[in-house]
C-alpha positions as CSV (number, residue, x, y, z in Angstrom):
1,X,-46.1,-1.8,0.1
2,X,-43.8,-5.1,1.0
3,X,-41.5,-6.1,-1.6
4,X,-41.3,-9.5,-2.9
5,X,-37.7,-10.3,-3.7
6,X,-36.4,-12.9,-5.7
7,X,-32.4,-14.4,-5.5
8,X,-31.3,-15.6,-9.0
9,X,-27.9,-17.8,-7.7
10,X,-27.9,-19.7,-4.5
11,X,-24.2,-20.3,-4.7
12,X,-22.3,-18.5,-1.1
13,X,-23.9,-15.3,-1.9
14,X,-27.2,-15.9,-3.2
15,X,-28.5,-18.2,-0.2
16,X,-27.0,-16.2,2.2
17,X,-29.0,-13.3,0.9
18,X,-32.0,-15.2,0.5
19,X,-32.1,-16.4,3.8
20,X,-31.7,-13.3,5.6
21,X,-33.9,-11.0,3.8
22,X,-36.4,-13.7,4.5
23,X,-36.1,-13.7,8.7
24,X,-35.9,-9.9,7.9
25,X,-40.1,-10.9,7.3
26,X,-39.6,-10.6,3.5
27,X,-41.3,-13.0,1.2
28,X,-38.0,-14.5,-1.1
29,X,-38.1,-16.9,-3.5
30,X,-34.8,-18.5,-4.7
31,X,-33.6,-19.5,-8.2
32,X,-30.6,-21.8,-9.3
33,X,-30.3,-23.6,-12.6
34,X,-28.6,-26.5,-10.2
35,X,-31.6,-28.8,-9.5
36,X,-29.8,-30.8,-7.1
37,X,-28.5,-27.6,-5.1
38,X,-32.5,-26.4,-5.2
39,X,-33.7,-29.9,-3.9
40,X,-30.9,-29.4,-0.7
41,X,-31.7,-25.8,-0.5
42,X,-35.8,-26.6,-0.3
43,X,-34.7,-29.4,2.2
44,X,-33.1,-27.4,4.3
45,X,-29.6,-28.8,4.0
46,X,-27.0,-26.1,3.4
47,X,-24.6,-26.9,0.5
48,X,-21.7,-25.3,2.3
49,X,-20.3,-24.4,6.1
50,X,-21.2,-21.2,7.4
51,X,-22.1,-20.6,10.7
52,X,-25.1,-19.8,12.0
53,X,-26.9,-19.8,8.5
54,X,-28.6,-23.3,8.6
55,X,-31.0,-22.3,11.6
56,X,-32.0,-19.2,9.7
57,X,-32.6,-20.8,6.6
58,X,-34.6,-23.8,8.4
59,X,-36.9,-21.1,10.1
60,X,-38.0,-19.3,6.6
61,X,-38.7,-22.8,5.1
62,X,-40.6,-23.7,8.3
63,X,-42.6,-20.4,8.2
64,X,-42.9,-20.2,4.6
65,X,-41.3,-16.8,4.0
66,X,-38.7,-18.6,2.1
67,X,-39.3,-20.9,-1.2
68,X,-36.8,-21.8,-4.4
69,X,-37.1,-22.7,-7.7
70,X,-35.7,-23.1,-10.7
71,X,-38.4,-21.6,-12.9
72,X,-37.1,-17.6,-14.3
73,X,-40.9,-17.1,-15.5
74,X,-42.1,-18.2,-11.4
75,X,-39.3,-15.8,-10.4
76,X,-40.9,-12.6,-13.1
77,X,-44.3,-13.5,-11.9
78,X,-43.6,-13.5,-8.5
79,X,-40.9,-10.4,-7.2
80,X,-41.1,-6.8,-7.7
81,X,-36.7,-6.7,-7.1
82,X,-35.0,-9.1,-8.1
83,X,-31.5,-9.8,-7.1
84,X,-28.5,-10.9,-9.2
85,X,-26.1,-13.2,-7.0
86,X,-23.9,-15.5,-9.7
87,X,-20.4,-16.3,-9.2
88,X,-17.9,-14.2,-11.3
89,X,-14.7,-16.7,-11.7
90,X,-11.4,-16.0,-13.1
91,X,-11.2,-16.7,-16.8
92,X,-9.3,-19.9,-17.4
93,X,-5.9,-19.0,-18.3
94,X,-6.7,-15.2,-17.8
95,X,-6.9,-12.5,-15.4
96,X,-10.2,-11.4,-16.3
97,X,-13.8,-12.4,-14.6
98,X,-15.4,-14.4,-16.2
99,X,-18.8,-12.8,-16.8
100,X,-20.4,-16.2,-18.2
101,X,-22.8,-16.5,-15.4
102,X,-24.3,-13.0,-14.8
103,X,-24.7,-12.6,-18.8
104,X,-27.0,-16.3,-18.3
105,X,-28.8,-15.2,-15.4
106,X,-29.6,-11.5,-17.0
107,X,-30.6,-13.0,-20.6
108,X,-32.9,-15.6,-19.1
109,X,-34.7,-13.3,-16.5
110,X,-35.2,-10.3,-18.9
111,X,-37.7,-11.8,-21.7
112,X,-40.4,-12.6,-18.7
113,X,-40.1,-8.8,-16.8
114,X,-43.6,-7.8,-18.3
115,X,-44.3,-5.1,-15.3
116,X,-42.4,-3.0,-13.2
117,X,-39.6,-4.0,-11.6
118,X,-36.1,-3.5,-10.2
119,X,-33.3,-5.8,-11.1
120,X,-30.1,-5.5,-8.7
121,X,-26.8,-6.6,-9.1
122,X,-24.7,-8.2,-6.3
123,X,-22.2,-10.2,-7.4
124,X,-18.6,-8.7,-7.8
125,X,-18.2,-7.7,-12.0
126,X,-15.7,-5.6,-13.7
127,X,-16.3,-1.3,-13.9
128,X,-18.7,-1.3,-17.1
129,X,-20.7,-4.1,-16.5
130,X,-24.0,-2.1,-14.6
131,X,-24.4,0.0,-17.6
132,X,-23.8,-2.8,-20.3
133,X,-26.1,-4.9,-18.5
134,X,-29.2,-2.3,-18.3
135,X,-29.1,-1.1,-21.9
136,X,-29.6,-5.4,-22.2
137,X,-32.4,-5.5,-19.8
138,X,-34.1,-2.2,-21.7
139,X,-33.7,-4.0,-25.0
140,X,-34.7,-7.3,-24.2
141,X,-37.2,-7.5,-21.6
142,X,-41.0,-6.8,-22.3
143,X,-41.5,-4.1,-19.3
144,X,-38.6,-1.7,-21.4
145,X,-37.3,0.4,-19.2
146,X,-39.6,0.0,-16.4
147,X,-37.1,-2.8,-15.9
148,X,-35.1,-0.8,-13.8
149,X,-31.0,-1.8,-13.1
150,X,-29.4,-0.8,-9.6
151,X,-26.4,-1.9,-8.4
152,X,-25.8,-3.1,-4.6
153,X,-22.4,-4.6,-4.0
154,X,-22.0,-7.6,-1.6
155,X,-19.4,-7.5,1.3
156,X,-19.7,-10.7,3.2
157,X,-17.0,-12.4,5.2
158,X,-16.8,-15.9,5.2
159,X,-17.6,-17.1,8.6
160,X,-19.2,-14.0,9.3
161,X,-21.4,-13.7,6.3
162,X,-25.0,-13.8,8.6
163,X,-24.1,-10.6,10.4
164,X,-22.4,-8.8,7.8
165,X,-26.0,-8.9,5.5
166,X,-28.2,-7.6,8.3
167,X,-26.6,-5.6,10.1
168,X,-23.6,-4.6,7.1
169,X,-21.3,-1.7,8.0
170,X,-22.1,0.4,5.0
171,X,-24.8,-0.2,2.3
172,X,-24.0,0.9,-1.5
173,X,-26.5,1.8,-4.2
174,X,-25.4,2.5,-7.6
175,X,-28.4,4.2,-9.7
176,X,-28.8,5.0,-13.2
177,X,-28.1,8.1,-15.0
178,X,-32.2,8.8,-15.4
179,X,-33.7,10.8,-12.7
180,X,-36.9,9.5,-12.6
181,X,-35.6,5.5,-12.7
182,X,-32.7,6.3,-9.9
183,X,-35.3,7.9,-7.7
184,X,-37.4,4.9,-7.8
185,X,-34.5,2.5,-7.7
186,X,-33.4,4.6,-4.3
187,X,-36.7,4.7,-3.1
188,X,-36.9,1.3,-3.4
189,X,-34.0,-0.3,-1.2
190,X,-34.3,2.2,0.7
191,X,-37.3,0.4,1.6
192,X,-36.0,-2.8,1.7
193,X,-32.4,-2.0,3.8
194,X,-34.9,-0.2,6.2
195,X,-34.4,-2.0,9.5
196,X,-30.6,-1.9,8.6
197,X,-30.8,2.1,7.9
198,X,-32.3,2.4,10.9
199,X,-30.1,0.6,13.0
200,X,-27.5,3.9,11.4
201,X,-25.5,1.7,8.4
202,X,-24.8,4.2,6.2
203,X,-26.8,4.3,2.8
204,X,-24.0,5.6,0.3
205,X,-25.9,6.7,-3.2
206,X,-23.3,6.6,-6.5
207,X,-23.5,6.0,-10.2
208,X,-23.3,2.6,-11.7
209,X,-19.3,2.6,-12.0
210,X,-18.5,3.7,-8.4
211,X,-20.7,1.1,-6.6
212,X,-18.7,-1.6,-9.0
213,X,-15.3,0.1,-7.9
214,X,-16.5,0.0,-4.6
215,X,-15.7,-3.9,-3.8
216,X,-12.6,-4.6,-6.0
217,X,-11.0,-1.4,-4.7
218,X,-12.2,-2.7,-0.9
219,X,-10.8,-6.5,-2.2
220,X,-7.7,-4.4,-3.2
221,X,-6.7,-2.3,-0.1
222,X,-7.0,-5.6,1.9
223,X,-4.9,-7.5,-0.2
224,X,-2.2,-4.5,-0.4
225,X,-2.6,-4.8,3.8
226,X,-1.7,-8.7,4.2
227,X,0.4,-8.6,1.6
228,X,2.9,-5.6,3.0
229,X,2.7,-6.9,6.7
230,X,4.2,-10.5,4.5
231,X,6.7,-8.6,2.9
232,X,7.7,-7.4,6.4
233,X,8.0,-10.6,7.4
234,X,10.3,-11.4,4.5
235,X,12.5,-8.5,5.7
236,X,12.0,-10.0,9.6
237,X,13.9,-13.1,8.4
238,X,16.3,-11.4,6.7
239,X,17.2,-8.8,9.8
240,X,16.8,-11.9,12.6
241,X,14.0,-9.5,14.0
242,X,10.5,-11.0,14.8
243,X,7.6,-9.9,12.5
244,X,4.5,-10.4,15.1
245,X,5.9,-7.8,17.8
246,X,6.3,-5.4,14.8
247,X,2.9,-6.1,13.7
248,X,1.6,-5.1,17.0
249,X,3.8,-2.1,17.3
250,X,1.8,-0.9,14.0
251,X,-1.5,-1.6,15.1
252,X,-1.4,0.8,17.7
253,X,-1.1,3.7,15.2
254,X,-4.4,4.3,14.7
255,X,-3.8,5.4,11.1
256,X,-3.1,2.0,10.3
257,X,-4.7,-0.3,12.8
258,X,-4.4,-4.3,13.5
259,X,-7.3,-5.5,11.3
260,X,-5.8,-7.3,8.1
261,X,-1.9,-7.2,9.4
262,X,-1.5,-10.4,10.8
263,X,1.3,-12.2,9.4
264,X,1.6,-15.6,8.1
265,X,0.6,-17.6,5.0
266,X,-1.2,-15.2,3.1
267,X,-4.9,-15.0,1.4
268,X,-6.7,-17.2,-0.8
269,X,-10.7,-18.2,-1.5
270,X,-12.8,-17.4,-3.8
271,X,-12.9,-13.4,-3.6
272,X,-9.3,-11.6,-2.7
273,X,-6.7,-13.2,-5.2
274,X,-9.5,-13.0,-8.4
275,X,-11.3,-9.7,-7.4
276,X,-7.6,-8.0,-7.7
277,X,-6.3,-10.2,-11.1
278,X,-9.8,-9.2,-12.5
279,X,-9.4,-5.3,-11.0
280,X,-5.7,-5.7,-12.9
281,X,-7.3,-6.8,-16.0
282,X,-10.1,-4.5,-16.4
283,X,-7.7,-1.3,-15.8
284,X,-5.8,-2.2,-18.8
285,X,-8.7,-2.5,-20.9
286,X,-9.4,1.0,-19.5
287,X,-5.7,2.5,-20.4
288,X,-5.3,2.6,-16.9
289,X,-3.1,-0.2,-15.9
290,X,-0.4,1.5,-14.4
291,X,-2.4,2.5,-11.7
292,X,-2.6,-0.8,-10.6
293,X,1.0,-2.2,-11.0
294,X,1.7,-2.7,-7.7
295,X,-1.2,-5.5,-7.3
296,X,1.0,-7.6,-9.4
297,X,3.7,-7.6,-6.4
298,X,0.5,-7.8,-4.0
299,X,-0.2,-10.6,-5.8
300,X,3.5,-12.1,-5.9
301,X,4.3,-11.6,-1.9
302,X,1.5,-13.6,-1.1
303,X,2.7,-16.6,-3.1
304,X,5.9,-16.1,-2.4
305,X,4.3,-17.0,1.3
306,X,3.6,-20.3,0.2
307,X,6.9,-21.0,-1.2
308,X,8.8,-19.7,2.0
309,X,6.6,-22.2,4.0
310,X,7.3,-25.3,1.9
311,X,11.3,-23.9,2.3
312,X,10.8,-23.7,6.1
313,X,9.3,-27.5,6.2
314,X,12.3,-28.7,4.0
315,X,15.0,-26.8,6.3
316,X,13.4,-28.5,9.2
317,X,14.0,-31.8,7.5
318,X,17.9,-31.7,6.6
319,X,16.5,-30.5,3.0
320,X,14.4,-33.0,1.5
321,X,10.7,-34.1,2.0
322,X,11.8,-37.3,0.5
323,X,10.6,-40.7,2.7
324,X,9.3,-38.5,5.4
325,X,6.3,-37.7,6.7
326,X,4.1,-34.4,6.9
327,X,1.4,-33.7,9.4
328,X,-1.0,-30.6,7.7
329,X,-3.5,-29.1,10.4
330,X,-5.8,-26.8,7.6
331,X,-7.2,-26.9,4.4
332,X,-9.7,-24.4,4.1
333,X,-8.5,-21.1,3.3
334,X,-9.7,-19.7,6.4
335,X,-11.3,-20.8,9.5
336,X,-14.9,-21.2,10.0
337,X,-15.3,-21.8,6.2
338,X,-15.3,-24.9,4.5
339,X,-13.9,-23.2,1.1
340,X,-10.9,-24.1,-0.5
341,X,-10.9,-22.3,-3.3
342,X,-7.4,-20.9,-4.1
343,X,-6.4,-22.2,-0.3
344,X,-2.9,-21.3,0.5
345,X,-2.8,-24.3,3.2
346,X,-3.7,-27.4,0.3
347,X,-1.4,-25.6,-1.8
348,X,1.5,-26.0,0.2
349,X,0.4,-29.4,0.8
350,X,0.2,-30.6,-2.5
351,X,3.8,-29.1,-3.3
352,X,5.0,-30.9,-0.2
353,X,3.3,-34.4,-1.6
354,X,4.8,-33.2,-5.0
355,X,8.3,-32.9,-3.0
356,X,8.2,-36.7,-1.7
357,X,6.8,-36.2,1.3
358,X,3.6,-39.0,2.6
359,X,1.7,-35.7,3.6
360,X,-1.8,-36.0,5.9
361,X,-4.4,-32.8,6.1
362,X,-7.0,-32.8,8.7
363,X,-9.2,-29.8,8.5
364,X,-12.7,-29.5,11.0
365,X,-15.2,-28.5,8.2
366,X,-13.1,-28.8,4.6
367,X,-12.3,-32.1,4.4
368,X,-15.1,-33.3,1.7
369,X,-13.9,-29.9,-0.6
370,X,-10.0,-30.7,0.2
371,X,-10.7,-34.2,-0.9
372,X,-12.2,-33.0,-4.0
373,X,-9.8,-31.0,-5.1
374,X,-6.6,-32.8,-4.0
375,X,-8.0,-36.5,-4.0
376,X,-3.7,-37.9,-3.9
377,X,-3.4,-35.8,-0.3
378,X,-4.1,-38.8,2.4
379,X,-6.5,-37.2,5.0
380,X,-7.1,-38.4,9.1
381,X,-10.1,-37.9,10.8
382,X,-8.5,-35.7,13.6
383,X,-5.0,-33.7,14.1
384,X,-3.7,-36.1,15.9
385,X,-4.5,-38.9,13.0
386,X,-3.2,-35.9,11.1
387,X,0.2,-35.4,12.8
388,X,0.6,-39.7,13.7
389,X,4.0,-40.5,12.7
390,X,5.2,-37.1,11.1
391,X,8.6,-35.6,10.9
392,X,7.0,-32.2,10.7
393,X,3.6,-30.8,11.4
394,X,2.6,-27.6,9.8
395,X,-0.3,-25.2,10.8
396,X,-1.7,-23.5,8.0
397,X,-5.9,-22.6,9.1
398,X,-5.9,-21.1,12.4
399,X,-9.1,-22.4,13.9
400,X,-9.5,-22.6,17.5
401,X,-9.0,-26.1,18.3
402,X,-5.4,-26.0,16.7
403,X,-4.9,-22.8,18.7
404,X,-5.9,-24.7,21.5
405,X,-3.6,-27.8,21.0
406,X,-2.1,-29.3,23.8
407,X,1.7,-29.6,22.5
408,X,2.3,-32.6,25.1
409,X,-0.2,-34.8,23.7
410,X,0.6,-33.9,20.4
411,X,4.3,-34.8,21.1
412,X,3.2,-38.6,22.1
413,X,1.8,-39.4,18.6
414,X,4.8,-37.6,16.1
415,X,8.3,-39.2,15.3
416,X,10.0,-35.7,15.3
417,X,8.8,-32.3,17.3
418,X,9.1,-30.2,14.4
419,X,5.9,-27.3,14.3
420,X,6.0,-24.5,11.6
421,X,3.4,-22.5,12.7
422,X,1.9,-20.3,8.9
423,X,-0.4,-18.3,10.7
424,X,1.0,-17.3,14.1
425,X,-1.3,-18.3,15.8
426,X,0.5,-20.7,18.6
427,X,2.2,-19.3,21.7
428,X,6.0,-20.1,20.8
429,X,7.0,-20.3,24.4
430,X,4.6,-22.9,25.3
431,X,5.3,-25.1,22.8
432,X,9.5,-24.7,23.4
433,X,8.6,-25.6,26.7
434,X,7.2,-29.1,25.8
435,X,10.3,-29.3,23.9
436,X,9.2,-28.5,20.1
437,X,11.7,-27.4,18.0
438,X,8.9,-24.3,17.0
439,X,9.1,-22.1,13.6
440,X,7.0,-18.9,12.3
441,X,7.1,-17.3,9.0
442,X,8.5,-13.9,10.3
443,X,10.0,-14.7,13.4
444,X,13.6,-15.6,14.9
């Protein structure tokens, strides 16, 4: 038997899902509550950057594979599993998620399931949630408890998000507690992750509140990573000693490896810094919060990034932005992304602007979302627009074509050649060499 699957949320996640299981020959039908993200969606227009995920998309419209809608009761009639894939945001003014979204999408699904059917869980939701969830879906939907709950964790990259759903690097199932329901749940996705199983991803089977550990406590270890290699880089400044040849010396150690320790500004988006204020929050409600203290300093270095970058800009300028002029090359929080969400590179610049400073961002793919969110930030059309007339220019996205910069013709169009480089990702002597007074966070 083929499945049909259904995607309720066609935010990041939920298109990126849809899509894919759709070239994977599925038949997928979308739902969002946004009309005008459904017309874009059914149009083939992407509402967001990510590469390589347009043509996909456009090829299971085109073969007809791939449909949306915003009708639940289209969405019953039509799947046998039905994917969850809402946002989980942090509360305003909290640290907890903000469970608004998955508690909609749950209560206006469950009152059409009138047959069998599975219901899984993607999106990223606090330990507890699976289980509170399924005793909802048993209570409320017409099927009872052939309505069956699993939960399948997402663990998409931005910029990479194509390849990491078919062909992920582990798969996660979390099952209920009743044998017969978990065996057909398994059986199930089993079925539907079977080119991926076969390819050898391994299929790791768990109860409900393991599989919902399983990305926060991922999202935490990563954080912990950048976060101590920038708190190295603290100490680096401190001792004079240079924070990128100690970050290589460390990768060699295979315990520890190179992934994740690359110095500089820090993380941001919409996954890392609320995944691990919303892990904080939910460990306390558990009694469990000291287990989880040292997130709070996790948290803390990476700020503490941003400060130390706006610090090194101001040093660079006799101490005060005021009446000068800031070149900003990045605003998403990462390259190949268009996000800027929680971005540690419009941060800084809207301190800087807040400082005194006439501040200009260029980013390759951000620039509508950086506009958006920090409308008084001027923007230019290029990095050189970016950089015309400043008395500083800062990197803070490391996308290719600033790696690739050519510091000479950057030198014709600044007043001063002042570069802080926030993510390393320049060659230092290259740019001395066309006679840029260079700076790093973490390095002489």
């Amino acid at each position: 038997m083929t499945h049909r699957l259904t995607v309720i949320g066609t935010g990041y996640l939920g298109a990126t899902h849809a899509a894919c299981m759709a070239d994977l020959g599925f038949e997928v039908l979308g739902l969002d509550v946004d009309r005008e993200k459904i017309s874009r969606l059914a149009a083939g227009d992407l509402p967001f950057y990510e590469p390589g995920l347009e043509p996909v998309l456009r090829r299971n419209l085109e073969n007809g594979r791939l449909r949306f809608t915003t009708s639940f009761e289209e969405v019953a009639e039509f799947g046998d599993v039905h994917f969850i894939c809402v946002g989980t945001p942090q509360k305003q003014g909290e640290y907890a998620a903000d469970m608004t979204y998955v508690d909609a999408a749950v209560d206006a699904l469950a009152p059409h399931l009138d047959r069998p059917c599975l219901v899984v869980g993607k999106s990223t939701v606090p330990v507890g949630t699976a289980g509170r969830l399924a005793r909802k879906l048993a209570a409320t939907a017409p099927a009872g408890e052939d309505a069956v709950l699993a939960w399948n964790p997402e663990f998409l990259r931005e910029g990479f998000a194509v390849k990491d759903t078919l062909h992920p690097d582990r798969i996660v199932v979390g099952l209920p507690s009743d044998a017969e329901a978990a065996t057909l749940a398994e059986k199930t996705l089993r079925e539907v992750y079977a080119s991926m199983i076969a390819e050898g991803t391994p299929f790791v089977v768990a109860d409900y509140p393991t599989s919902e550990l399983v990305k926060v406590a991922a999202n935490a270890f990563l954080a912990t990573k950048i976060s101590f290699i920038n708190a190295m880089a603290e100490v680096c400044e401190a001792a004079h000693a240079d924070v990128t040849k100690l970050s290589e010396a460390l990768s060699h150690d295979d315990r520890i490896g190179g992934k994740f320790l690359g110095p500089g500004l820090g993380f941001g988006g919409g996954c890392l810094p609320k995944d691990i204020r919303a892990f904080m929050a939910r460990a306390g409600e558990l009694g469990a919060d000291q287990a989880l203290t040292f997130l709070r300093e996790v948290d803390e270095i990476n700020i503490r990034r941003r400060i130390r970058m706006v610090d090194l800009a101001r040093e660079l300028l006799g101490g005060s932005f005021i009446g000068r002029t800031v070149g900003v090359l990045g605003a998403a929080f990462k390259p190949d992304s268009d996000d800027v969400r929680d971005s540690p590179a419009l941060d800084v610049a809207a301190s800087i602007r807040g400082q005194g400073a006439r501040v200009t961002v260029y980013d390759p793919k951000a620039m509508p979302n950086a506009r958006r969110a920090q409308p008084t930030l001027n923007f230019g059309p290029s990095a050189p627009d970016a950089a015309r007339g400043a008395h500083v220019v800062l990197l803070l996205t490391e996308w290719s074509e600033f790696r690739e910069m050519d510091p000479h013709a950057l030198a014709e169009v600044v007043a001063e050649k002042n570069i802080v480089d926030g993510r390393n990702a320049l060659d230092p002597d290259h740019w001395r060499a066309a006679g840029w007074n260079y700076r790093a966070l973490g390095r002489p």
